[in-house]
N, C-alpha and C positions, 0 to 999 in steps of 0.2 A: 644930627649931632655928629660931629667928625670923631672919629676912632685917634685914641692918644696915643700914640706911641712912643715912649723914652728912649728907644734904640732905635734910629731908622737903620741903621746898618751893619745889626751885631757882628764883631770880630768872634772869631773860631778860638780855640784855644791857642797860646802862644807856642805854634809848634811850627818848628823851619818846614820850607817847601821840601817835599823829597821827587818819591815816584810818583807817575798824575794814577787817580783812581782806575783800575782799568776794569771792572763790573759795578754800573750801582742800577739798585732795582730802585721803580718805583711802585710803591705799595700806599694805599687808603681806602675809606669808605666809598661806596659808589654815590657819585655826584658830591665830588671833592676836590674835582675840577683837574684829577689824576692826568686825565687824555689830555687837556689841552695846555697843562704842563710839560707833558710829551713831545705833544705836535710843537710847543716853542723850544725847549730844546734839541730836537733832533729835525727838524723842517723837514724835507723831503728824502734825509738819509734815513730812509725808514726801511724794514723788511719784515713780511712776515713770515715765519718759518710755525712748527709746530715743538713742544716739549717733550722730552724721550717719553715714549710710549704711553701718552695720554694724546686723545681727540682733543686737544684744547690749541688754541690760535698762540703763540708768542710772538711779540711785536718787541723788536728792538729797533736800535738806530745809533748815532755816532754823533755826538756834541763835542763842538768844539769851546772847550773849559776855557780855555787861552787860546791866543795865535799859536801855544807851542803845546797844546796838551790837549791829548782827545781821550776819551769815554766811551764805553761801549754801554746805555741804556736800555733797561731789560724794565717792559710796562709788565707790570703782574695783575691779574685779575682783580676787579675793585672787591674788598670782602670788607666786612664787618668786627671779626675777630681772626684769632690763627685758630679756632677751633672751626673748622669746614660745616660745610651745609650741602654741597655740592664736589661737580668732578672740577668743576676750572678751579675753586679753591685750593683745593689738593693741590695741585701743583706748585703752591706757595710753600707748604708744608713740607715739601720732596724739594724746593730747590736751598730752603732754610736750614733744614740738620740734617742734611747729608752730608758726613763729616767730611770724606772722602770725596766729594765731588766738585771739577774741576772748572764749573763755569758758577760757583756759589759766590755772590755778589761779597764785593769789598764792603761796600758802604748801601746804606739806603737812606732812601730820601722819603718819608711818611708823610704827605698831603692831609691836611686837615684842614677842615670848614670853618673861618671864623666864626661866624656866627650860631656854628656849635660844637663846641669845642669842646665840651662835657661827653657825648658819644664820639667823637672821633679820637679822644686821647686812649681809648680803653683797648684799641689796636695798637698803642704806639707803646705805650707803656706794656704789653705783654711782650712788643721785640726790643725794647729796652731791657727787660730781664734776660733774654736771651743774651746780650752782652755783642749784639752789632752795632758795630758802628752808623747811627744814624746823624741825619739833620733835619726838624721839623719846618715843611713849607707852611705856614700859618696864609693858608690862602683864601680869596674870597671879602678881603679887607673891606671891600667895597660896602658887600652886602650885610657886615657886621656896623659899619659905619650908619647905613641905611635903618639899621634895626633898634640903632645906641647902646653898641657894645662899643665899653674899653675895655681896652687891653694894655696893659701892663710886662712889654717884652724883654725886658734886659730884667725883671721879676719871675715873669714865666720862663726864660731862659736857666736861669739861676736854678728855678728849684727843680727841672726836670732833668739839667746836667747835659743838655746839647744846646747848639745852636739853633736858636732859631729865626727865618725868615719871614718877614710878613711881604706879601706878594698879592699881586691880583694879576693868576695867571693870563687869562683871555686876553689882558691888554697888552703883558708884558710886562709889570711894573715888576722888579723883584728879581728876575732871570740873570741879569748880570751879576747883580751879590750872590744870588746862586750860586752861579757858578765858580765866581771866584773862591767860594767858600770852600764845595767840593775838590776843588784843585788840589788844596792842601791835604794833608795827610792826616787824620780824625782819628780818635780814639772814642771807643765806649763809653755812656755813662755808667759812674759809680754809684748810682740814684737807684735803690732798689723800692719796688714801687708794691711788691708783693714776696713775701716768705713761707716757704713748703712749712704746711701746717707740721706739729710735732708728729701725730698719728700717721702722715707719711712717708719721713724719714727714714724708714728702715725700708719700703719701695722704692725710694729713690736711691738709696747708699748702693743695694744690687743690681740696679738697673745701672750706675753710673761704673760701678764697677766691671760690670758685666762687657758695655760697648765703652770703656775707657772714654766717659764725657767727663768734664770739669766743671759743669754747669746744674745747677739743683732744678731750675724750670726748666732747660731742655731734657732732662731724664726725667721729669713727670708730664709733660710731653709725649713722650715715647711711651708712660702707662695709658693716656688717655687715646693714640692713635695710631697703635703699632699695628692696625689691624691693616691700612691708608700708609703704610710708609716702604715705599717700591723698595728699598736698598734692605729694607730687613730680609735676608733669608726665612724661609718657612721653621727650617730650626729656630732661629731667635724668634718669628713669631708665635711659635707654641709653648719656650720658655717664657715670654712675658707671659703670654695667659695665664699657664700654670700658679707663675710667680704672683699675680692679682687674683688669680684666684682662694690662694692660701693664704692673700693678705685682707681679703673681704675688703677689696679696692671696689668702689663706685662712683664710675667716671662722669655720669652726668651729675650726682650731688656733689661733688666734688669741682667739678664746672659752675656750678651756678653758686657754690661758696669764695670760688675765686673770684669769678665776676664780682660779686657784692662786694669782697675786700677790696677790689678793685677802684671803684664807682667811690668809696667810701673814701681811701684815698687820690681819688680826682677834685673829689668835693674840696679835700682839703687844700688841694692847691689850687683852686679854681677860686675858692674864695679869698684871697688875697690878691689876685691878678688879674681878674675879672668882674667889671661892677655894667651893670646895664641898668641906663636908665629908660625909664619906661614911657616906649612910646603913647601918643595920644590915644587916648580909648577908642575913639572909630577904627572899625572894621580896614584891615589894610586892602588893598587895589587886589592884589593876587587870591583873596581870599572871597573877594565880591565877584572877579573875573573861574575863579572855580565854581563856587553854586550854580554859572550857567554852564561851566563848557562840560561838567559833570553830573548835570541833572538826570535825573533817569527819563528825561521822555527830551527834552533840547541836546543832554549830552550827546546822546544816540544819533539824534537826526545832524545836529553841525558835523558829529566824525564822517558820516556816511555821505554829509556835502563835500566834507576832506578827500575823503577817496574816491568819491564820482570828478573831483578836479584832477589830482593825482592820476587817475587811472583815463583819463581825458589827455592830459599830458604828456602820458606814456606812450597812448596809440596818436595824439593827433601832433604834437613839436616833434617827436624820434622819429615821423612819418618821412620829414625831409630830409634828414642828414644822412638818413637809411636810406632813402633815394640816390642821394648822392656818392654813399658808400656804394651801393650796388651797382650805379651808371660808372662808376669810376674805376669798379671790378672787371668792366665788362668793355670797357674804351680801353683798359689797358690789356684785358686778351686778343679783343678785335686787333691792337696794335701790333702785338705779337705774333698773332697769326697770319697778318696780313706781311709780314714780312720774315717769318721763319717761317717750319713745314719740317714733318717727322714727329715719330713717336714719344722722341725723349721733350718736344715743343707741345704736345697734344697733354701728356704727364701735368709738365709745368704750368700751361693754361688752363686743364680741366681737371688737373688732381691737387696742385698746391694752390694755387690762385683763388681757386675757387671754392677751395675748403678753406682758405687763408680770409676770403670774403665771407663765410659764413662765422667768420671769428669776430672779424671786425663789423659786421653790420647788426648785430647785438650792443655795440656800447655804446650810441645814444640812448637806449634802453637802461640802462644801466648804470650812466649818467645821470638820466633827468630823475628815475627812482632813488637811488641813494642821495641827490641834493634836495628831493624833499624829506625825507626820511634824516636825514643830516637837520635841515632847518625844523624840524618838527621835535626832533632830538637835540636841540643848541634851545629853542625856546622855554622847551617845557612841559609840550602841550602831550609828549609822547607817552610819560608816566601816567599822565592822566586817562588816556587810552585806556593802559593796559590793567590801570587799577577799573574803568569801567568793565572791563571784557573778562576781566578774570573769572569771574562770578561763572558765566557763562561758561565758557570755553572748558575750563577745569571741569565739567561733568565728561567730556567728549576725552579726558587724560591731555588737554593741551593747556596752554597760558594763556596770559593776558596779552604779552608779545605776540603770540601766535599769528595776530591778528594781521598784521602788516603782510607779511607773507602770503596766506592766504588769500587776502585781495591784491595784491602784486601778481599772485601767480596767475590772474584771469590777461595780465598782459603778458607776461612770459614768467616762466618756470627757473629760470638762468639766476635773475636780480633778486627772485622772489626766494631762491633757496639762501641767496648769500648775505640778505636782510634776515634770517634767521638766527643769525649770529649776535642780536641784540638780546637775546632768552641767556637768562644765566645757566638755569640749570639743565644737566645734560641730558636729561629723559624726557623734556619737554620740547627741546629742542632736538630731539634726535625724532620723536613722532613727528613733528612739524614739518622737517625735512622730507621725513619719509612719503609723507601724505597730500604735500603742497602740490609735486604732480598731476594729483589727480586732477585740480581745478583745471579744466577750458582755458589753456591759452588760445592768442592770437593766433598761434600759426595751426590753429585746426580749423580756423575760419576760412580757408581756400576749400577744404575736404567737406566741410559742413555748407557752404552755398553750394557746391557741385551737387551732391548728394542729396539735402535738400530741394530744390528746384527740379532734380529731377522726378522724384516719388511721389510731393507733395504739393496740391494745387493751390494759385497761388490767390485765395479768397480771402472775401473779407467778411469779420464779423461787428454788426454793429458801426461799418460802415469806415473804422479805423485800426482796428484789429486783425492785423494779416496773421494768416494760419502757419505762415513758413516762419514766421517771428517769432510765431509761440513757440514751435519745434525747437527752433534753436535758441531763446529761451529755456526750454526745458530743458535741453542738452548742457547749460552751463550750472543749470540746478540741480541736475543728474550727477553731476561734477562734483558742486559743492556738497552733498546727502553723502556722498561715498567718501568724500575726504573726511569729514567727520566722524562719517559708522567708522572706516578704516581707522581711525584712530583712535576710537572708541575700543577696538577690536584689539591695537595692538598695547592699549593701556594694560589691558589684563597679560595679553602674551609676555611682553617685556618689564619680566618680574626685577628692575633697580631697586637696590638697596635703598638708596638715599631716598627721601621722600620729599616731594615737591612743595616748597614752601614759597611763600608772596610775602615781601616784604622790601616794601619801598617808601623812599622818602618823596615829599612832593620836591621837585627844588624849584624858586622863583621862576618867576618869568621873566625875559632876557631878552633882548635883539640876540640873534645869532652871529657869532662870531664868524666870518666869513673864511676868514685863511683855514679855519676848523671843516669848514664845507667845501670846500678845496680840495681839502688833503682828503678827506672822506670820498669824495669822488672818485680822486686821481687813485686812489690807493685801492678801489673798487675794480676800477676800469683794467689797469694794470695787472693785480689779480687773475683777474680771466680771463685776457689778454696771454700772460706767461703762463698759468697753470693747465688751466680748458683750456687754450686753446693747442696746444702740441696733441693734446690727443683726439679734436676734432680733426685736425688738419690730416692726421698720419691717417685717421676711418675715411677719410674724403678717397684718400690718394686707392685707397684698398679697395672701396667702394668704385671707383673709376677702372681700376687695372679689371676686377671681375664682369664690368660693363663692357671692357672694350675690346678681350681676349675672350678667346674659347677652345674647346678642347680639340683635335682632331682636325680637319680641314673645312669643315663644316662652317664656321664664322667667315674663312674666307671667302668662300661660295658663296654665302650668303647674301651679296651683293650681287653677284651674275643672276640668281632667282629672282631678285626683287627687281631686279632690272627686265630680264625675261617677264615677268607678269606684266611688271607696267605697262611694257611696249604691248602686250595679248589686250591689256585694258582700255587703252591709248589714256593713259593719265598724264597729267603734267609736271614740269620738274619738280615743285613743290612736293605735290603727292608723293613721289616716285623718289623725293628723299626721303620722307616721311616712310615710306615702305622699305627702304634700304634700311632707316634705323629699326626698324621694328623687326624684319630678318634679325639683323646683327645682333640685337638684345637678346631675340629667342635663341641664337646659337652660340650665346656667351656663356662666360662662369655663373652669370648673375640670371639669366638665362634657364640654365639647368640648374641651378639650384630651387627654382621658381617652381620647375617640373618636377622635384626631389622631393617638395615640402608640401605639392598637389593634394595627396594624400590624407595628409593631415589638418590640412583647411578646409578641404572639399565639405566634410560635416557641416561647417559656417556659408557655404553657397559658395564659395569663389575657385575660382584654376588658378591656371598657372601662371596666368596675368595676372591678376590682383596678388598671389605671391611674389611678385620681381616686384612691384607699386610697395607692399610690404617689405621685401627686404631695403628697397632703395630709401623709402621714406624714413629708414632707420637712423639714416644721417639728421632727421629734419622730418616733420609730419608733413610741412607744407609742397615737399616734392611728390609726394602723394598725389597732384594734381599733376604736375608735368613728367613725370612716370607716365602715366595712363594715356596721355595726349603722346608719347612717343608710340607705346602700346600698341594703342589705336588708329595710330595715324591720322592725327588731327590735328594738326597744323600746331598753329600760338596756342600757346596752352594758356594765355590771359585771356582767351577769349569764350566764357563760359557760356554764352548760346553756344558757340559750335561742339563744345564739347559736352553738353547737355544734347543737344540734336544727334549726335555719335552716337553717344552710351544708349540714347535711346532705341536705335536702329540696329545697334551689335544682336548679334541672336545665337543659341545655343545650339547646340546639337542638333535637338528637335523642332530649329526654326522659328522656337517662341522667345519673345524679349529676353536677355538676359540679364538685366537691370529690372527685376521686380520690386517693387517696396522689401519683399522678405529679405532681397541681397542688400539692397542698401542702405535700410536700417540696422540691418547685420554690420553694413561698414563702419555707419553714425556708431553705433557702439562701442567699436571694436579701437575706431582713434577714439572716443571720449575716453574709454580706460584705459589703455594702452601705455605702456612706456617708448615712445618711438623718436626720440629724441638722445641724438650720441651727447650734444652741450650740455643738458641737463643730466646723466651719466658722470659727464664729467665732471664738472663743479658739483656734485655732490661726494665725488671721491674726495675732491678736493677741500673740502668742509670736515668730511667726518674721517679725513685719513686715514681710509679705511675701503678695498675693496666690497667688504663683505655687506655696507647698508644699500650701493648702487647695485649689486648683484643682487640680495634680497628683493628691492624694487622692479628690476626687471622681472625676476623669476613671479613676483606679489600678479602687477601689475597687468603682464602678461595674460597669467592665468586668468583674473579678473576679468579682461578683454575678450579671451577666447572662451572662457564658460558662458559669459555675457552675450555675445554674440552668437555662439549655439544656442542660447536658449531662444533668441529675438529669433531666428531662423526658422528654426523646427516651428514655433509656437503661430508664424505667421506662414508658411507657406503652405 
């Protein structure tokens, strides 16, 4: 049944053009179609920065209203009401009545869902009292048309006292009235939609008196959440309490009595401008297509097909363009070097370049994850996820969302932290983050076939069951047990206020909107491109200077020794550079710091080689292997017989192997726990804006590693 609508293109109140808007926030319910109202008005002038001193993401962008008038759009977190549940909501609240502050939106624009327009009004009508200037997007026309809702818009216009637009954002239908609308200069409605009960009035009159408001709902506002509103000084926050205290003020009865007058008058207007006729009795498509993909024994198994493709995807499509990136890192040093020479060339080639190619050869990665997590989140099928996992995960203190992450992190740790950012609330999503490391990336796959192969023999049981598969098998289960206990662990540690609550809507199923998977990508890629990557590059260049310098004259020499032996050994060039680099390392910064940290590793089986392998792989786990092949002087460090036939032949002090099972399961542990990895450091600074959760990890993670690996030591040698 087609949706009726008497106004296709309500005019705004008869007010002359003046100045163009220059803040409007958009504010709605989650799955209101808020983002990709976003993404059509602000297309790729997007940025995202963070809000004064909250961990939360803000995303603005610049719409061009006319040829001659631009906007600065400010997306706000999708909430439910202005009364918070979480940290990203707050932030609505701190950008809304701060009276004083200087980037507080002119106008807003409140998204709501035709086809439910009964819960989405109950957000629009509490900042309708607040007395901002809004315009209702009446979005989603499609799917209210789909359902046999009419609507009634120059009626619903009328009684709610703003303009409003019916649009179907994804397509674009609606964007141009839009914005012509917003162009103009808007005024508040005079539509009051709720009235401070009489037994409040006298906390409201001192509370308005007190911070000079004009407004009866924003100073009972201020009683319900002064405790959450950054610009109150601690003075003002101990006179509100007082003040609710001697008025026997109770903000959640008092919450859920406004609510209900609320809903009471929604009713009222909803029934005049809203009539739905009633679809056919049989069961709709989306609701036959849920009992499978959410069944407790099919839901389970289709998701786990999801991410055995996805995580197929990861490692075997990013394989090539990674190739590519890396061959094109390394033709364009080769080029370099073959035609410049010097230290400030040797810098540029082995310190930017090549910390420059450890940036960029992560975002195929990065790409191909967020475009399925994009198309998984455009169809539908993502809430259904995370309402499956909730159940679960929530014993462990994580979410429903948790989940994506988690199996992302078994391909890399980088995509898997910044897909974390689909969790609303901040205590679910700050464990997530913290804990996703632990999962077996791919790049511990070089340290784990090395290591492996070498300790463990390579048999079979039952004739298809290889014993080195099970190891490393268990090494990715060892992974996931400890991401869970650890989070289990920091549920109790990290005492938040707020309390983790699940509440989702399903919303239909949908072809994904593409230009929406796009900009999700490109806006991913870019991300950690500009954020991580300045401070991988600047560890690379540090990393490189401590390799290639040393202290005293001793690096220098170092070369004449390795040369003098070669010629004693008659080894060949090859060898005999391969011993020149391994002199030079031992006489570098990185060198002696290797021999400084001896000490303190030696308990865990390793010297002062597996120290420089340790500090070097800090850049990256997976140079962990071509460390040890400079180390050892063993040529290509892809060529894991030879460097399995080395490790095997190297010997200690006392002439006995020095690769035992006790040392190298000592290693297998040491990367499974470990935080060794500067990208993932980074982008997690860059997530939780905040030194203090990637130092906590290191400092977590480390210990983990090194108690871990003392125990596998001691218990086996």
């Amino acid at each position: 049944m087609a949706v009726t609508i008497e106004a296709e293109a309500p005019e705004a109140k008869k007010v002359p053009v003046h100045q163009p808007v220059a803040r409007i926030a958009l504010i709605g319910n989650p799955n209101s179609g808020k983002t990709s109202l976003f993404n059509q008005l602000t297309g790729l002038n997007q940025k995202v920065g963070n809000f004064p001193g909250v961990t939360v993401d803000k995303k603005t962008g610049i719409s061009h209203l006319t040829p001659q008038l631009k906007a600065q759009i400010i997306d706000l977190p999708g909430s439910y009401s202005l009364y918070p549940k979480s940290l990203d909501e707050r932030v609505i609240i701190d950008l809304l009545y701060d009276p004083v502050l200087k980037n507080r939106p002119d106008l807003v624009i409140v998204t709501a869902d035709a086809s439910n327009l009964k819960r989405n009004l109950l957000l629009f009508t509490q900042l309708a009292d607040l007395r901002i200037p809004a315009v209702l997007a009446l979005n989603m026309m499609d799917v209210a048309e789909t359902e046999g809702v009419k609507i009634d818009i120059e009626a619903l216009q009328r009684d709610l006292g703003v303009p409003v637009i019916p649009m179907n954002a994804r397509k674009g239908i609606g964007i141009a009235a839009l914005k012509i609308l917003v162009s103009q200069q808007l005024s508040a409605t005079e539509v009051a939609f709720f009235e401070v009960p009489a037994n409040l009035r006298p906390t409201v009159e001192q509370i308005k008196e007190r911070f000079s408001l004009n407004n009866d709902y924003l100073a009972l506002h201020y009683a319900h959440q002064y405790k959450h509103l950054r610009f109150l000084s601690e003075e003002d926050k101990v006179w509100v309490a007082q003040l609710l205290e001697a008025q026997g003020f109770r903000s959640t009865t008092e919450q859920a009595n406004e609510t209900i007058a609320r809903y009471v008058r929604i009713n009222e207007v909803l029934l005049d401008v809203v009539r739905v006729e009633k679809a056919k009795e049989e069961e709709k498509f989306s609701n036959k297509l849920d009992q499978i993909l959410t069944h407790r024994v099919y839901g389970y198994l289709i998701f786990m097909g999801l991410l055995f493709l996805v995580f197929q995807a990861v490692f075997a499509w990013a394989s090539y363009p990674m190739d590519l990136i890396d061959e094109g890192i390394a033709a364009l040093n080769g080029l370099i070097q073959e035609n410049f020479s010097g230290p400030l060339i040797n810098l540029l080639t082995e310190g930017v370049i090549a910390g420059l190619g450890g940036v960029l050869i992560f975002i195929p990665q990065i790409a191909i994850l967020f475009a399925f997590i994009a198309i998984l989140e455009e169809t539908g099928y993502m809430a259904r996820v995370t309402f499956m996992m909730d159940k679960i995960m929530r014993k462990f203190g994580l979410n429903g969302k948790s989940v994506v992450p988690l199996i992302s992190g078994v391909a890399c740790a980088v995509p898997a932290v910044m897909s974390a950012r689909t969790i609303e609330n901040w205590k679910d999503r700050m464990i997530t983050i913290f804990v996703t490391p632990l999962m077996s990336c791919s790049a511990r796959i070089p340290v784990y076939t090395v290591l492996i192969a070498l300790v463990v023999p390579e048999v079979y049981y039952f004739g298809f069951m290889n014993l080195q598969g099970i190891v490393l098998m268990g090494l990715y289960l060892l992974g996931f047990l400890s991401a869970i206990l650890s989070a289990l662990l920091l549920k109790v540690l990290l005492k938040a206020r707020e309390r983790s609550y699940f509440i989702m809507e399903f919303p239909v199923y949908r072809m994904p909107r593409w230009k929406n998977v796009g900009l999700t990508i490109f806006e991913k890629s870019k991300a950690f491109v500009m954020e991580a990557g300045k401070i991988i590059v600047a560890v690379s260049i540090i990393l490189w200077v401590m390799a290639s310098y040393g202290p005293g004259d001793s690096f220098e020499r170092a070369e004449e020794r390795a040369v003098a032996e070669a010629e004693v050994k008659g080894l060949g060039e090859e060898q005999t550079d391969n011993l020149i680099a391994s002199y030079q390392l031992e006489s570098s910064y990185a060198g002696k710091f290797g021999q400084a940290i001896e000490p303190a590793i030696r308990p865990l089986g390793y010297d002062w080689k597996i120290g420089i392998a340790l500090l070097t792989s800090f850049a990256a786990r997976e140079v962990f292997v071509g460390t040890i092949s400079t180390i050892y002087s063993i040529g290509e460090e892809e060529n894991v017989t030879t460097i399995k036939d080395k490790l095997m032949s190297e010997k200690d002090a006392d002439g006995n192997p020095f690769f035992t099972p006790a040392r190298a399961f000592s290693l297998l542990i040491f990367y499974a726990f470990a935080m060794q990895c500067i990208s993932t450091l980074a982008i997690v600074r860059r997530e939780t804006k905040s030194w203090t959760w990637p130092l906590a990890q290191l400092v977590y993670m480390t210990g983990l590693a090194y108690v871990s690996a003392f125990a596998v030591f001691q218990l086996m040698s």
